[in-house]
N, C-alpha and C positions, 0 to 999 in steps of 0.2 A: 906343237903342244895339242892334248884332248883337251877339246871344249869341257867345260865344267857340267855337271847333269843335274838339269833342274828337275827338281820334282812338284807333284800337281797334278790334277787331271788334265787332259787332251783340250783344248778348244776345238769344237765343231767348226769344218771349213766352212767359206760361205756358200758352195754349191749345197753342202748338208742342207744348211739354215733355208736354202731356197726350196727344196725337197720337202723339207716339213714344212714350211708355212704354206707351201701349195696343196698338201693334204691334209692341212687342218682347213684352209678353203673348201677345200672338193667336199672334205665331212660335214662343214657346216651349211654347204649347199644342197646336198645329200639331206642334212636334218630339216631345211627349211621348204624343201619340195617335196620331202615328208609331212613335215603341217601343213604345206598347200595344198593336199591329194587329201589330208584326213580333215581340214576346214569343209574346202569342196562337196564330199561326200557328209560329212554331217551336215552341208546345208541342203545337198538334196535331199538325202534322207529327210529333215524338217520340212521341206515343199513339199515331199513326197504326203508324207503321212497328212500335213496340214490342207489337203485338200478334200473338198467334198463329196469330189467323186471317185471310187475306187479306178484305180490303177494299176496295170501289171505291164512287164515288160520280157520281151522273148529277144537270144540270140538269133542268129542265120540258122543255127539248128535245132531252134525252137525251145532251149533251154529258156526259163523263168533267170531273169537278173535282177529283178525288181518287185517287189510286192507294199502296196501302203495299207493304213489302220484301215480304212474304207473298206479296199477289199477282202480285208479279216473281220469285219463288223457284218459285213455282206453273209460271206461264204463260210465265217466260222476259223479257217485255215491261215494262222498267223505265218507271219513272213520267213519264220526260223523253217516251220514245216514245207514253204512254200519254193522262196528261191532256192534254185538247182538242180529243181524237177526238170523231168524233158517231158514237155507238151503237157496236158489238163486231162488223159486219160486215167481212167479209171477210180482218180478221186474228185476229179471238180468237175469232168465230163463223164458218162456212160459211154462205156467200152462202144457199144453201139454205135453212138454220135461223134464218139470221139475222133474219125477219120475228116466225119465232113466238117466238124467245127475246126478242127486244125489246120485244114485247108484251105478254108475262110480267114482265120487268124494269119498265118503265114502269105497266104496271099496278098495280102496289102502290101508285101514287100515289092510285088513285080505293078502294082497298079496305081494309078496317079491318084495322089489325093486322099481325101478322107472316105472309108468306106464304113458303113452302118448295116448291122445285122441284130437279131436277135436270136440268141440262144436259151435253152434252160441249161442252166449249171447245177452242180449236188453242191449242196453245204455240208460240213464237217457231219453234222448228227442226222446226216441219210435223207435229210432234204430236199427238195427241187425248188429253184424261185430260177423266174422269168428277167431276163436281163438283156439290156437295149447296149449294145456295145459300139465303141467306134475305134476301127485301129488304122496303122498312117506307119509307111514308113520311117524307119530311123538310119539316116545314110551313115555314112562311116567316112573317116578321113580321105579315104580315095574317091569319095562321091558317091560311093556304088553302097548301093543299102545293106546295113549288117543289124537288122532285127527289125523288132516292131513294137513299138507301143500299144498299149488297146487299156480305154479309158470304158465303164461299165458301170451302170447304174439299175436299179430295180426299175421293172417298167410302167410299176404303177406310179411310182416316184416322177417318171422322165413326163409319165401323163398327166400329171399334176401340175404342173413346172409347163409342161405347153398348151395345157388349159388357164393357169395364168396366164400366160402373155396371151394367148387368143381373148381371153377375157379384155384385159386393157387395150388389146387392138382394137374391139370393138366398140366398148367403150369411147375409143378417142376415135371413132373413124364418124358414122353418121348416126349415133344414137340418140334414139327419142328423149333421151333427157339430156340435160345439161350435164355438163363433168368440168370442171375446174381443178388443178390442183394446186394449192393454195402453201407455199414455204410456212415458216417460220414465221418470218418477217411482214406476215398476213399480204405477202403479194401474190399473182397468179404465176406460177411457172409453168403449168400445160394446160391445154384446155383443147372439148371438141369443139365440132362446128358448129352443133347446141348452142353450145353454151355462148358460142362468136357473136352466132347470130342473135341470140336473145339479147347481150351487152352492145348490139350496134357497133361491131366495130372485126378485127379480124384476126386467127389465131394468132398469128404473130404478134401484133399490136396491143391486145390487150397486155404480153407479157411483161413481168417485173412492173406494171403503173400499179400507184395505190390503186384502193377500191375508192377511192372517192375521189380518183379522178374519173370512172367509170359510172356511178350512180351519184346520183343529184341528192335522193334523198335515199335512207335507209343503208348507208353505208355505217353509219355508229351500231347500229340492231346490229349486221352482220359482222365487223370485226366484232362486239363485244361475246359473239356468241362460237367464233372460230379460236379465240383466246380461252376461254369455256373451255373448246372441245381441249386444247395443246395442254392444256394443265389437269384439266379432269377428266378429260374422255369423253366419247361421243354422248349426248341428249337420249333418255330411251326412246322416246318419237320422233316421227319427221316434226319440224315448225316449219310455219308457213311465214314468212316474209311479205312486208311489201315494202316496195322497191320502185325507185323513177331512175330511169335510165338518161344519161346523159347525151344528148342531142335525140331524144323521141320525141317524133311532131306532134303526140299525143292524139292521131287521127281516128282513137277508138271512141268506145262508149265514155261520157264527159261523168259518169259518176266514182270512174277512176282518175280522173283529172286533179293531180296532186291543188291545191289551195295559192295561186300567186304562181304557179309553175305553168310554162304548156308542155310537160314531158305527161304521157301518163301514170297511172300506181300502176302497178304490176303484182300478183302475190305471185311470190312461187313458193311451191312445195317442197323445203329440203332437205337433203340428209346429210348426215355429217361424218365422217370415221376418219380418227388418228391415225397416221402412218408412223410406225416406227421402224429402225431396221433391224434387222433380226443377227445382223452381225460383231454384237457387243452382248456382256455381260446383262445389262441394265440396259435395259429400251431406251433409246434414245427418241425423240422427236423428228423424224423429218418433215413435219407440217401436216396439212388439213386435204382430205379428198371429198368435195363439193357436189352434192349430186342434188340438182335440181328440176322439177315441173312448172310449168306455166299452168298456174291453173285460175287465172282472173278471169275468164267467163265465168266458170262454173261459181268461182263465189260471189262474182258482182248479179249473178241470178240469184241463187241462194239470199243475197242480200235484199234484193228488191220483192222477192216473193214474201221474207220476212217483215220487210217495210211495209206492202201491202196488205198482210196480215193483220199490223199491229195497225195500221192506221184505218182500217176498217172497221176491228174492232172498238177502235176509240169513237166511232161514228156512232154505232151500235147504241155504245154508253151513253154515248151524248143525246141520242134522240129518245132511250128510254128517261132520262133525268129533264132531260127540257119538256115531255110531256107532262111533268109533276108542275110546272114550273105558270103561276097563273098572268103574270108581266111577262108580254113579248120579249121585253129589251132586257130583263134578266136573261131569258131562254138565249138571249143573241152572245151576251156575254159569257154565258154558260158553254157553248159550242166553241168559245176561243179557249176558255180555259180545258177543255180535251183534248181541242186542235195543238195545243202546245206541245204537250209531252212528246218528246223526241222529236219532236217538227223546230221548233224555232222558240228565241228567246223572249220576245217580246210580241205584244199584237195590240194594234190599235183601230179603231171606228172613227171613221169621221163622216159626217151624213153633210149632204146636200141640204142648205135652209128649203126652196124647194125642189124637192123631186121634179125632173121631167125627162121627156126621151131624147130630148140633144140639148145639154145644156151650155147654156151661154157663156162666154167670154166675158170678163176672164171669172171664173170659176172660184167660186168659194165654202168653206170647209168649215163645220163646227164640229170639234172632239165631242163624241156619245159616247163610247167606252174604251175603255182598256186591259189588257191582262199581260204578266198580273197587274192587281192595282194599283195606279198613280204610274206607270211605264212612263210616261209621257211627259214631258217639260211642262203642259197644261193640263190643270186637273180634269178628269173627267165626268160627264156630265153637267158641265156649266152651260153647255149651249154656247162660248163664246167662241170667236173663228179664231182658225189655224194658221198665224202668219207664212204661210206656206211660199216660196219665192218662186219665181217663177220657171216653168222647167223641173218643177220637184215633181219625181216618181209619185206619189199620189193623185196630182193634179192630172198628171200624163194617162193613168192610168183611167181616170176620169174621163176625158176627152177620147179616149181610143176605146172606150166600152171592154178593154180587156185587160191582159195582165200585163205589169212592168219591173220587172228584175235590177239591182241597183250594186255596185261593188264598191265599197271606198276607194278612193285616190290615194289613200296614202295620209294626206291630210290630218294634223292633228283635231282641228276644228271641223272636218268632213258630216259626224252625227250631229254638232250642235250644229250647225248649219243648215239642217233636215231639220230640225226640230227635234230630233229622236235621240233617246238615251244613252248617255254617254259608254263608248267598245264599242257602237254597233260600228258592222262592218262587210254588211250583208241584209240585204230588201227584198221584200217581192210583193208588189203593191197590185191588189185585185179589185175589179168593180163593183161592184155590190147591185145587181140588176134582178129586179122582181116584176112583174104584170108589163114586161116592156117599157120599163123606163130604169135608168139610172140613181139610187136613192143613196148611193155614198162609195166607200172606199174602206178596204180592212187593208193592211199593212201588218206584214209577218218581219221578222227584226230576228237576225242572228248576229251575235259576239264573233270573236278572235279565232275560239274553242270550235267552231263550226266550217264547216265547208259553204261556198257559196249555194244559191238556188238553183237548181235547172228544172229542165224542161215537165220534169215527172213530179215536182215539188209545184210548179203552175197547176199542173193538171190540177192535185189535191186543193190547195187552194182556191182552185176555184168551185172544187166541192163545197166545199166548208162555206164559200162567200153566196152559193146558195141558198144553204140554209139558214144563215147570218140575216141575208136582204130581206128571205120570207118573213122574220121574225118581228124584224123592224116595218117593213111594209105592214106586217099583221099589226105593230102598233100604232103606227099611222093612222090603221083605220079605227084603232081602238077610241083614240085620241078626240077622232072627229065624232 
């Protein structure tokens, strides 16, 4: 019997089925190494263009395969017009030049390394600009070089760019001033040898520490003015700073000698400029660059020639006004009340009951004046003695015919224990010597708000207790 005949389409055998699902594979690998060649190329393309400096790129036969925005911002010559050309003749080179620039360009194929030249190229609109070029082989899968890149910039541009960095070279290398650069975070991140050597300490070692582990005193002045510069920009003058460094044996002039510290003040002269980086939309901050002078000689001179000035002048005054003046012991008091301003807080007299040239053991003291008035735990001008203990700076200063300088201990009860006006925290007790004998003792008195006495503050002092002694001597003899 004939089998019966079905009807229907054909089923595909399975060798079919296998036949097609292996070229719908091979298609779709086919389609997906087509997005990976056209991913690829649009991402170089994106490098290409998003760089700064123009770039172009040659086959083994000098054909252009490569042009970015750079080198059409440069030369004018966008990349449609550009790749496919063979070689730079005639429109980016002169026919002229065009052999030995090509020869230069191609060459880096057979030569190790990176080679640097400069050319002048033509720009689209008949142009000429000077251009610092670098080109470097490009090998090819066999190893063996198949073109050349060459990266090209304008060369006043490339001179600007290496006169920055020579700039900061020298800057951080041994320059006369300090250089700090100062984060965010008000820490140091670079610094010269300036700047090492003036913080006591070494470039390395200063980095990332606060600033106050660095300075003793005047780190609050400078973060508050480095916070200043990050948020509003730099100051339009230099400020001058002062500054105590942290481990200074303070072995200079002692009128820089911070108060309770042995580091010395230090001023420096500084400047200030925000750094931002130039690689974003909107400036960002990268921190503070610190440029600083040592300049404490020049102002602790300035300062003493000023002090000298003013305290001369006060002299002046003092001696035209005590001429007026028909009572010695006014004119004595009247010379403290001058000697004060800008010198010291307080001033007191105490005289010897009597004068003589070595006076005897143990030594005793009646208050004659004060300024300003009533300074003194005892009133002035009673003639009654000055429980003075023994060892107290006036007495001493009595006994040595000179001067004696005095610093509180610390001590809450330190001034009432002198006898003198409560703050004081600072003495300089002078002799009072007229015709060769000893006739008393002035004591100068500084507060909290003052620095102690030195050596140039004795000097004056014992100015003033000249003219003080005379006064009193002259009423002595008025007396008798």
């Amino acid at each position: 019997m004939t089998a019966p005949h079905q009807s229907g389409p054909a089923r595909p055998s399975t060798a079919d089925a296998a036949e097609n699902n292996l070229a719908a594979e091979n298609s779709h690998a086919a389609e997906n190494n087509d997005a990976a060649e056209n991913e690829d190329h649009d991402l170089l393309a994106a490098l290409l263009d998003g760089m700064d400096a123009a770039l172009c790129a040659f086959d083994a036969e000098g054909t252009i395969t490569h042009w970015n925005r750079e080198a059409e911002r440069i030369l004018g010559w966008s990349a449609r017009e550009a790749v496919g050309r063979r070689g730079l003749a005639g429109w980016a080179v002169r026919e002229a030049d065009a052999e030995e620039v090509t020869g230069r360009l191609l060459g880096a194929m057979r030569a190790p390394g990176r080679q640097v030249d400069e050319f002048a190229l033509l720009t689209k609109d008949g142009g000429r600009v000077l251009v610092r070029v670098q080109t470097s082989a490009v090998p090819g899968a066999d190893g063996h070089p198949a073109g050349v890149y060459c990266a090209f910039s304008e060369v006043h541009t490339q001179i600007d760019l290496e006169r920055s960095v020579a700039l900061s070279e020298a800057l951080f290398g041994d320059a006369p001033w300090g250089v700090v650069l100062i984060d965010a975070d008000l820490r140091p991140a670079l610094a010269n040898t300036t700047a090492a050597r003036a913080l006591r300490t070494t470039r390395t070692a200063l980095l990332g520490r606060p600033l106050g582990d660095l300075l003793e005193h005047g780190a609050e002045d400078l973060e508050g003015v480095l916070q200043h510069v990050l948020a509003a920009g730099a100051p339009p003058a230099p400020a001058e700073l002062w500054v105590t460094v942290r481990g200074d044996s303070g072995n200079g002039n002692s009128e820089a000698r911070g108060a309770g510290s042995g580091g010395e003040r230090r001023c420096w002269r500084s400047g200030f400029m925000r750094l931002s980086t130039p690689l974003v939309e909107e400036p960002v901050p990268l921190g503070v660059a610190w440029l600083f002078l040592d300049v404490t000689k020049t102002r602790l001179a300035e300062q003493e020639s000023a002090r000298l000035r003013f305290r001369g002048s006060q002299l002046h005054r003092a001696g035209r006004a005590v001429a007026e003046c028909e009572d010695p012991m006014e004119a004595a008091a009247l010379y403290l009340d001058f000697a004060l301003a800008g010198f010291a807080d307080h001033a007191l007299i105490d005289l010897l009951p009597q004068p003589e040239a070595e006076p005897t053991l143990p030594v005793r003291l009646l208050r004659a004046a004060s300024a300003p008035a009533g300074a003194g735990p005892s009133p002035a001008g009673t003639a009654l003695p000055v429980p003075y203990e023994e060892g107290h700076p006036a007495l001493q200063a009595v006994e040595r015919c000179g001067s004696v300088r005095a610093v509180t201990d610390r001590s809450r009860d330190w001034a009432t224990v002198h006898r003198w006006p409560s703050g004081t925290q600072h003495a300089l007790a002078t002799a009072l010597r007229s015709r060769g004998r000893t006739v008393g003792v002035v004591t100068f008195l500084r507060g909290p708000s003052r620095r102690a006495f030195d050596r140039s503050d004795a000097t004056y002092a014992e100015d003033i207790a000249t003219r003080v002694a005379a006064s009193i001597d002259l009423a002595t003899l008025t007396a008798h």
